[in-house]
C-alpha positions in Angstrom: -1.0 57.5 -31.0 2.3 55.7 -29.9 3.9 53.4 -32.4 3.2 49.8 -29.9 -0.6 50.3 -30.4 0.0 50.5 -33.9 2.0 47.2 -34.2 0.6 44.0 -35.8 -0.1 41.6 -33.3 1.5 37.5 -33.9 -0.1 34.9 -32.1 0.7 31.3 -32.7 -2.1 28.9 -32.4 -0.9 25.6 -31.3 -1.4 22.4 -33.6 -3.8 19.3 -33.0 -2.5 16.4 -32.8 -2.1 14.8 -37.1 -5.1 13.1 -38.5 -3.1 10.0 -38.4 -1.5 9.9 -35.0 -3.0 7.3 -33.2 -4.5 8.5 -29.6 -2.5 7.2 -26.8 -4.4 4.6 -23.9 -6.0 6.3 -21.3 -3.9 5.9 -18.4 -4.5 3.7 -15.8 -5.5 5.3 -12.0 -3.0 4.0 -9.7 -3.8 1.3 -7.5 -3.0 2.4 -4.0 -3.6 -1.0 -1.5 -4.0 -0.3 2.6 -4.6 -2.6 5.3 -8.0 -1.7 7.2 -7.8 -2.9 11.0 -10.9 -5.1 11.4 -10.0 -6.3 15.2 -7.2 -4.3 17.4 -7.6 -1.4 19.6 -8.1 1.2 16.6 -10.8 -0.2 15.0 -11.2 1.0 11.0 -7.0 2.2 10.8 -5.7 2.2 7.8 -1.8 1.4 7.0 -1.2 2.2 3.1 0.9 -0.4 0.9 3.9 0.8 -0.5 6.1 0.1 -3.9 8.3 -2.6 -2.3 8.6 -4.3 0.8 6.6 -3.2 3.6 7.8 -4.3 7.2 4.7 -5.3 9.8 5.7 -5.2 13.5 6.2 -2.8 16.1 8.6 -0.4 16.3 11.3 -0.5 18.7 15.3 -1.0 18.1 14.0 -1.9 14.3 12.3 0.3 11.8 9.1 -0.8 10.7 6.8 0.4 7.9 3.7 -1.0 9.5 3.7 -0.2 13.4 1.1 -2.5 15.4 2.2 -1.0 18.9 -0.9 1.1 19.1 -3.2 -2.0 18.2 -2.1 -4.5 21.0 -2.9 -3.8 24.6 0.3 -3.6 26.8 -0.7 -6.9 28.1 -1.3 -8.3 25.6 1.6 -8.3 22.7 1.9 -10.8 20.3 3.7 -9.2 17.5 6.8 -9.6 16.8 9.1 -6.7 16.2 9.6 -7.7 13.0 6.5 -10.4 12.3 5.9 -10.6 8.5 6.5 -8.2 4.6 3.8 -7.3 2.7 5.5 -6.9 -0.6 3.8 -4.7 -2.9 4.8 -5.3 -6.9 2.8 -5.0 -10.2 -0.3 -4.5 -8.5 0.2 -7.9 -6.5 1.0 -8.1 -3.3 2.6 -10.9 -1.3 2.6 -11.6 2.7 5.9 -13.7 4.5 6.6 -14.4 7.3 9.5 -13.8 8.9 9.7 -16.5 11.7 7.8 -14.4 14.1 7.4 -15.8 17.6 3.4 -16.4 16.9 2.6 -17.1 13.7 1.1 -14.9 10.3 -2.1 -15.8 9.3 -4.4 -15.2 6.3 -8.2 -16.0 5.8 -7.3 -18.1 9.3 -4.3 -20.4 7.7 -0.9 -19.6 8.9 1.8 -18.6 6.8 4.8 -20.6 7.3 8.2 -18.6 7.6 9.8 -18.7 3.5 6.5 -19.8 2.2 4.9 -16.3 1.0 1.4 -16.7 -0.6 -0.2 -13.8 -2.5 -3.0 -11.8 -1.0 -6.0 -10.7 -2.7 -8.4 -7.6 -2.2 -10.9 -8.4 1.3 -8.1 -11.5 2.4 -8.1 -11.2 6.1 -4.3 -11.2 7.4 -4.2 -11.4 10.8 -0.4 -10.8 13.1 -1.0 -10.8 16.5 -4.0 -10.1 17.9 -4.6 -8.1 15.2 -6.9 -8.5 11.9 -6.2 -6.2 8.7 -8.6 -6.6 5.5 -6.7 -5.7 2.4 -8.3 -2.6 0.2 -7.2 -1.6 -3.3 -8.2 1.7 -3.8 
């Protein structure tokens, strides 16, 4: 026989956690919010919230993190290139206007530009001709 076969095997078993450690909290599932379009061109689109600021408009010379371009008909635009933020924070999020040439408007009451008003899970927010129902999945 070769002398490996004959050598004791060690295994180390790992430990539980002590008798008196105190189990943690489960943790919470993440809460990931989305628009849903309810009226524009593509019906039942989704646009996902992010940490932070999220920028609604269309996208042309300025970056946006919600692009309406496809929801509008080309004869038809009424969103601004930058129109409102959705502001996304400790699972609250917040809709302002930014002074947009036609007006924000949630559950059918405009949003004034530098009056942001918090927005709650199945609110309406409507930019545009366009109406998003907020989800928090």
């Amino acid at each position: 026989m070769n002398e490996i076969d004959l050598a004791p095997v060690h295994m180390t078993i790992p430990a539980t956690d002590r008798a008196d450690h105190a189990p943690t909290a489960p943790v919470k599932p993440a809460i990931k919010p989305k628009l849903v379009v309810l009226r524009g061109m593509k019906i039942g689109a989704e646009y996902p919230l992010y940490e932070g600021k999220n920028v609604v408009g269309r996208f042309a010379d300025k970056p946006v993190d919600i692009d309406l371009v496809s929801q509008e008909s080309l004869e038809q635009i009424w969103c601004s290139r930058q129109h409102a933020t959705l502001t996304f924070e400790k699972e609250t999020v917040v809709l302002e206007d930014l002074n947009s040439l036609n007006g924000t408007w949630l559950n059918g009451v405009r949003v004034h530009a530098g009056r942001p008003c918090q927005v709650k899970p199945g609110d309406v927010v409507q930019i545009g001709t366009v109406q998003m129902k907020l989800v928090m999945g």
